[in-house]
N, C-alpha and C positions, 0 to 999 in steps of 0.2 A: 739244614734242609731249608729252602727258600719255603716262603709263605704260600705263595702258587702251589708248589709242588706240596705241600701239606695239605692243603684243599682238596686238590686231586685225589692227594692218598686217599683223607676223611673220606672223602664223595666213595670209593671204590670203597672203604671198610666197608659204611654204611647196607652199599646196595650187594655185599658178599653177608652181611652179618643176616640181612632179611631174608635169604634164601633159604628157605626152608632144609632143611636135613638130620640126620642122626640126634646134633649136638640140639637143635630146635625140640624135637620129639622128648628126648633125655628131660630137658629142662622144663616142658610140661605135662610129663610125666612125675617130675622132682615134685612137682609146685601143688598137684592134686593130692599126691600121696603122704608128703609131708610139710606143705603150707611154703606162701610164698616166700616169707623170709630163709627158711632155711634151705631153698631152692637154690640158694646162690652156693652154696656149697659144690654141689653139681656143677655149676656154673664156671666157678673157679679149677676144678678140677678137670673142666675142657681148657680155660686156657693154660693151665699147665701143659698139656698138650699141645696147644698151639706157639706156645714159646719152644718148645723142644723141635716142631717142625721149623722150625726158624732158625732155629740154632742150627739143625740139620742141613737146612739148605746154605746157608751161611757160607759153612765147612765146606762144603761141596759134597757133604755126602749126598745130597739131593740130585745131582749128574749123577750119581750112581746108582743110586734106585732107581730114578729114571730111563737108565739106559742100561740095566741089566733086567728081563723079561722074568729072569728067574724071582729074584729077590720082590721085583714088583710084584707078582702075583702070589708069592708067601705070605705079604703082608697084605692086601687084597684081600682074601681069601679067610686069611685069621681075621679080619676086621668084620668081612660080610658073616662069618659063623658065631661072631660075638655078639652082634646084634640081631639074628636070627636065635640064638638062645635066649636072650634079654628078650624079645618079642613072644617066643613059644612060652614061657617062663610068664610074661605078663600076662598072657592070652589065657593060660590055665588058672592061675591063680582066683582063688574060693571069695566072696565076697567078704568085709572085715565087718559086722554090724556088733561084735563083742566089744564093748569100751575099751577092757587093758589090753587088746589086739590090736586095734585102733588105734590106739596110745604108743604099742610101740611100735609099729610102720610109722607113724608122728614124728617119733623118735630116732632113726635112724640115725647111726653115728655119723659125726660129720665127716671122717676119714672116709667112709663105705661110701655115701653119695658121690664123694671128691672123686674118690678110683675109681667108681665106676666112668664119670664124664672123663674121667685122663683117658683110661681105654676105650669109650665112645669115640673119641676124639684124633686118639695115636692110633689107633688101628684103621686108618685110613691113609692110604698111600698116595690120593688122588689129591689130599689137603699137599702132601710134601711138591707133587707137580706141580698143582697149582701156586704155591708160593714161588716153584723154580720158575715160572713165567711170570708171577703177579711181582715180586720183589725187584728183578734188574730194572724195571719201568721208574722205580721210585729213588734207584741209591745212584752216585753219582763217583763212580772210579775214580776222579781226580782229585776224592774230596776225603777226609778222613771216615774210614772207614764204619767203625763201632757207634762214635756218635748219631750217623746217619739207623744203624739197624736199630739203636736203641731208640730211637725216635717212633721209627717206622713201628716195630713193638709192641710199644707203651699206646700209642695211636690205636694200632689194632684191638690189640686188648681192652683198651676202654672202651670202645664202641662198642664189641662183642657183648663184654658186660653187660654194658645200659642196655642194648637191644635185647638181647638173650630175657634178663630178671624182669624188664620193664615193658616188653612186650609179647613174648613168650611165654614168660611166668603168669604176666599179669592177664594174658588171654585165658587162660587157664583156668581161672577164676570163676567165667562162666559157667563153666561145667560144674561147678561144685556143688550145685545141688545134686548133680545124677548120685552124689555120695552118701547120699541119705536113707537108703533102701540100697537090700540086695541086687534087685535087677539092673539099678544104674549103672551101680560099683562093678558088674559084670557087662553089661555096655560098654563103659570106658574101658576096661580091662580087654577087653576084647580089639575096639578102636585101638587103641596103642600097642598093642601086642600084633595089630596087623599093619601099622606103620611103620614098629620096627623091622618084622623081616622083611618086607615090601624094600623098606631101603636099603637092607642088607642082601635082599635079593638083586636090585638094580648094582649095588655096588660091584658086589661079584661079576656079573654080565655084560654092564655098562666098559665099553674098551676108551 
């Protein structure tokens, strides 16, 4: 991949990684609940997902979700009622001011954080469209094929990373006082429980 056209990509990771959404909400959600380090857990388990719509589009399964009405809004559908139960789920949830309660929300296995940002993240059908338009701008038919998507990839991914743990997580941070008393802990609770279905509501609706 020329240099030019690596710039480009960075420049478009960048200003896609900032856009607020799902995988955004997820990761400052991750990062209140169970601290910023282990937030990247989360973190990683959205881009497992974004390697897989990649790989998806790749393939060209991506033309086919995209251009079957059906299949598109199977996965549509399951993604927007994923993150409407993660949001009702976090909305109701009781405030934690018990220490070993506290400790274990802290705790959270790293597998559970991971899976949850993989299915944040794959249950959205509009991420597979968006790479079937965002990807042909950046690879080059004439030119070997893998090395270019593994580029584009690894590009992606990293910026997702850094932006995601280091601005997302780290916004997060402010809030941390509301966690020190009940009524915060149900604030926040309440905030992120109505960011999640909000976005699983537009996702659904949004054509």
């Amino acid at each position: 991949m020329q240099l030019s056209l690596w710039f480009a990509l960075a420049g478009a990771g960048v200003l896609v990684s900032f856009t607020p959404g799902a995988g955004a909400i997820n990761t400052m959600s991750n990062s209140l609940t169970s601290g910023f380090r282990r937030s990247i857990w989360g973190i990683l388990g959205q881009q497992a997902a974004l390697v897989i719509h990649v790989v998806v589009v790749a393939l060209g399964v991506g033309v086919l979700v995209a251009s079957s009405p059906i299949a598109f809004n199977v996965i549509r559908y399951a993604g927007a009622a994923y993150l409407v139960y993660l949001g009702v789920r976090q909305f109701l949830s009781k405030p934690q001011l018990d220490r070993e309660k506290a400790e274990s929300l802290r705790n959270e296995p790293a597998w559970s954080m991971a899976r949850r940002g993989l299915w944040v993240n794959l249950l959205n059908p509009k991420a597979i469209v968006f790479f079937l338009a965002f990807m042909p701008q950046f690879i080059r038919p004439e030119q070997p094929l893998l090395p270019q998507y593994l580029v584009l990839t690894a590009t992606v991914v990293v910026i997702d990373i850094l932006v995601m743990w280091f601005f997302f997580a780290a916004a997060a941070k402010s809030f941390q006082r509301f966690t020190h008393n009940a009524r915060g802990q149900q604030i926040l609770s309440r905030i992120f429980g109505v960011l999640f279905v909000a976005v699983g509501i537009l996702l659904a609706l949004i054509h």
